[in-house]
N, C-alpha and C positions, 0 to 999 in steps of 0.2 A: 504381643511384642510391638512397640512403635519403631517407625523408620521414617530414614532421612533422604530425601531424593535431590538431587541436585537436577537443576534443568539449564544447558547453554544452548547458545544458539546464534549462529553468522548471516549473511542474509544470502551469500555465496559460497558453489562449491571453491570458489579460487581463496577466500579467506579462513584462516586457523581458529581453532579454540581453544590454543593454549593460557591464554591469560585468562579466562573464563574458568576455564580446569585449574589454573594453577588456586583462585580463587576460593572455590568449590571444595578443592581440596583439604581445603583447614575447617571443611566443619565435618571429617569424619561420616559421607555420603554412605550409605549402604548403596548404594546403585546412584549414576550420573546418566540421564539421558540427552543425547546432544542428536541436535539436529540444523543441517544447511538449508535453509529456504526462509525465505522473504518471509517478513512481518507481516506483510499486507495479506498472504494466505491466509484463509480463515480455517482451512479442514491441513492443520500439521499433525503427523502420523503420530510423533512422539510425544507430543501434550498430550495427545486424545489420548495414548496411551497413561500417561502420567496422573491424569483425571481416572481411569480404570482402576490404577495399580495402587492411588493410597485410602486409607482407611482411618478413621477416627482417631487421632492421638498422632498423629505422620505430623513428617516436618517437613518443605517443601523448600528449598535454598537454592534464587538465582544469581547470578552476579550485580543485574539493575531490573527495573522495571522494564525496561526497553526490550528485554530481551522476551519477554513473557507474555505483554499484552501488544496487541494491533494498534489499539487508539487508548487513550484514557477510556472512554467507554469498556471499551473488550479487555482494558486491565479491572474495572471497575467489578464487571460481570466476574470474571476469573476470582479476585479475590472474594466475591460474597459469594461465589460457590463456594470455593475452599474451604472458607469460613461457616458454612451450611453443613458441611461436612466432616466441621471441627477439625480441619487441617492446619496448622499453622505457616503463613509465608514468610519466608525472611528475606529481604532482598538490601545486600549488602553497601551496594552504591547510598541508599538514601537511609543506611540505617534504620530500616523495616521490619518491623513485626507486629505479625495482627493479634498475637497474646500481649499486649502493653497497651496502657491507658494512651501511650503516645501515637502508637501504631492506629488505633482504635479513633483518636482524633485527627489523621493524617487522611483515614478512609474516608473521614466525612467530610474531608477541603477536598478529595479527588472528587467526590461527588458531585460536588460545586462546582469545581473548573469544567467537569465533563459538560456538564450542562452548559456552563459559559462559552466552552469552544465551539460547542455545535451552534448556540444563539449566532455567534462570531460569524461563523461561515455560511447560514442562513442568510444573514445580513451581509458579508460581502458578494457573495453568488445575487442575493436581489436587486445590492448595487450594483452591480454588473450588467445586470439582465438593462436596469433601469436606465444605465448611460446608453447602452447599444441602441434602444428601442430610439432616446432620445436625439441618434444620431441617424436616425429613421429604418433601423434593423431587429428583428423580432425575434432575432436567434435562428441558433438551427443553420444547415446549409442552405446557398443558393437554389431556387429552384433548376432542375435540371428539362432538359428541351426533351419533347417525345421522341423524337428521332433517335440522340444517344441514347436513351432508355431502352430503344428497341434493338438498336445495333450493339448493346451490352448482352441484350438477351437472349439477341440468336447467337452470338459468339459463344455462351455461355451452353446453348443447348446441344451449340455442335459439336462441343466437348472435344474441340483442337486446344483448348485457350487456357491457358492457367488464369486465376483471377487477378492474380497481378498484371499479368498481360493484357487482357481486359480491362481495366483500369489504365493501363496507360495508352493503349490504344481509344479510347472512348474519352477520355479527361472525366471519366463520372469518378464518384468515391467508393472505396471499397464496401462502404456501411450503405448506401444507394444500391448498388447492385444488390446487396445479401435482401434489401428492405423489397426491391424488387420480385425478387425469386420469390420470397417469403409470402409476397400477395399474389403470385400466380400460383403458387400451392405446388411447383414440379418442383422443390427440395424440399424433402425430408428429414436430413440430418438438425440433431438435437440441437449443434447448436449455431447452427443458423434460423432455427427455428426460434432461438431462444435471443442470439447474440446481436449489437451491432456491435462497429469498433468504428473509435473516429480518431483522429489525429489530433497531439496535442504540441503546441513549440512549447520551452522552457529556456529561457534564460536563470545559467543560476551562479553566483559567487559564494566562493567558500574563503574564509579569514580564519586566522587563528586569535585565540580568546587575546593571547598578549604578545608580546617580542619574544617573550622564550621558548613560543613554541610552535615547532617544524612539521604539526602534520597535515596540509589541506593537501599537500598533494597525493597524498594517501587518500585521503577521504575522498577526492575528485575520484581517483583511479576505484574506488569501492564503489563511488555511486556509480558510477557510469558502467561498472560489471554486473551490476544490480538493473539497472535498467537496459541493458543489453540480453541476459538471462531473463527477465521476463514481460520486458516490453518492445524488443526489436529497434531497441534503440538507434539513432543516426544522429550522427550532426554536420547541421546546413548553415553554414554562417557565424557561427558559432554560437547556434541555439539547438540544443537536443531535441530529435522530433523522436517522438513513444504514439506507440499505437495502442490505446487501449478498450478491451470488450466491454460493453457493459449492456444490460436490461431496459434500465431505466435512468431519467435525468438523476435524480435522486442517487439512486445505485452508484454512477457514476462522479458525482459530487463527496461517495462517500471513499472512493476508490482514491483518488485524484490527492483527497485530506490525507488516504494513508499512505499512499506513496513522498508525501511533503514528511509525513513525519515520521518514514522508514529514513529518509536522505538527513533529516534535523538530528535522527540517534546515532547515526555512522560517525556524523561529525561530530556530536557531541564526546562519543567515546576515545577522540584523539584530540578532545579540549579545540575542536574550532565550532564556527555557527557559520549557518547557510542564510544567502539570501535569494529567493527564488522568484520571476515572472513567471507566469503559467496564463498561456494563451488556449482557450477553446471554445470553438464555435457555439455549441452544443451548451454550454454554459453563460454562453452571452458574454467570457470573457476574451475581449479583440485586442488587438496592439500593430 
């Protein structure tokens, strides 16, 4: 017996899925699994479960691509599993399906653009890197004096001090201290063993596509619930500062792309476009 599974998905618990469901609902789902959490997760409970639960001859129906894949990539990857597995995706925004000669030629210009985005953002991060260095900066934070370094680390051993507090008593950055700890070998937790986090500003403007239509300030009030829910969002002047962890520069380059183009699908879904500055040290990009 084949079945049809509906997949929706909001990026907040504060946002609904009824337009998604109302969607959904005209192709007859045997089962809809719906889930709250950012695009930019890679490990969502109810994909992975989605990916478990179909089987050869299944039908797989979201409302857009946005709601399914992280990046063109990670939609890329999703469809040529699905496709491996002779599932069929239909995604109703872009009139999608991978059983048509059309779907079938749609998959190989996503291929193409995946590739072209990440060339794109190679080449802007290198331009980045390239201005700063030319402006006699090499990336990366300032170096910090041994003194703070040592007076982060007793405060940190005497285990009075929360790390914020530390941090602002000290003026070092909270990724400095962890980087610290991390080279004297006294923390063991995975992920400071594992994490930095550095600070990012963002300036960003939201427009609507033409005159008839009202919703940026929707979209503002969705990203900024988005970025408050899992980047600790603030804003200073009126540029949002997010804290984000990352591994590696790379890692972080790839974080940075998905969170641009979790904020590009919220607006897109109320017919506006973003325009975003993204300021990071760590990236070489300054302002």
């Amino acid at each position: 017996m084949q079945y049809t599974y509906g997949y929706a998905r909001v990026s907040t618990k504060q946002q609904d899925l009824i337009r998604q469901l109302d969607l959904l609902g005209e192709y007859n789902c045997t089962e809809i699994l719906t889930e709250k959490m950012s695009g930019t997760k890679k490990n969502r409970p109810e994909l992975i479960r989605l990916k478990d639960k179909v089987r050869p001859g299944d039908s797989i129906v979201v409302e857009s691509f946005s709601r399914l894949g992280r990046s063109t990539k990670d939609l890329i990857e999703l469809v040529e599993y699905f496709e491996s597995k002779n599932v069929k995706l239909i995604s109703i925004k872009e009139n999608f399906d991978t059983n048509t000669p059309q779907g079938k030629l749609m998959l190989t210009v996503f291929q193409a653009f995946s590739q072209f985005e990440r060339d794109l953002i190679a080449q802007r991060t290198q331009e980045g890197l390239e201005s700063a260095r030319a402006r006699g900066r090499n990336g990366g934070r300032p170096k910090v004096k041994e003194k703070q370094i040592n007076k982060a680390l007793n405060l940190y051993h005497s285990k009075e001090y929360s790390i914020s507090e530390i941090v602002e008593m000290t003026g070092i950055s909270q990724a400095t201290l962890y980087r610290y700890i991390r080279t004297q070998g006294k923390e063991k937790q995975a992920h400071i063993d594992l994490e930095n986090t550095t600070k990012i500003r963002m300036g960003l403007r939201i427009e609507n596509n033409n005159k008839f239509v009202r919703g940026k300030g929707k979209v503002r009030e969705s990203i900024e619930q988005f970025l408050k829910d899992h980047y600790n969002m603030e804003i200073i002047d009126n540029e949002y500062i997010i804290y984000v962890p990352y591994t590696t520069v790379d890692d972080l380059e790839k974080t940075v792309y998905d969170i641009l183009k979790e904020m590009d699908s919220e607006a897109d879904m109320r017919n506006c476009f973003i325009e975003a500055d993204v300021y990071c040290d760590e990236l070489g990009l300054t302002g």
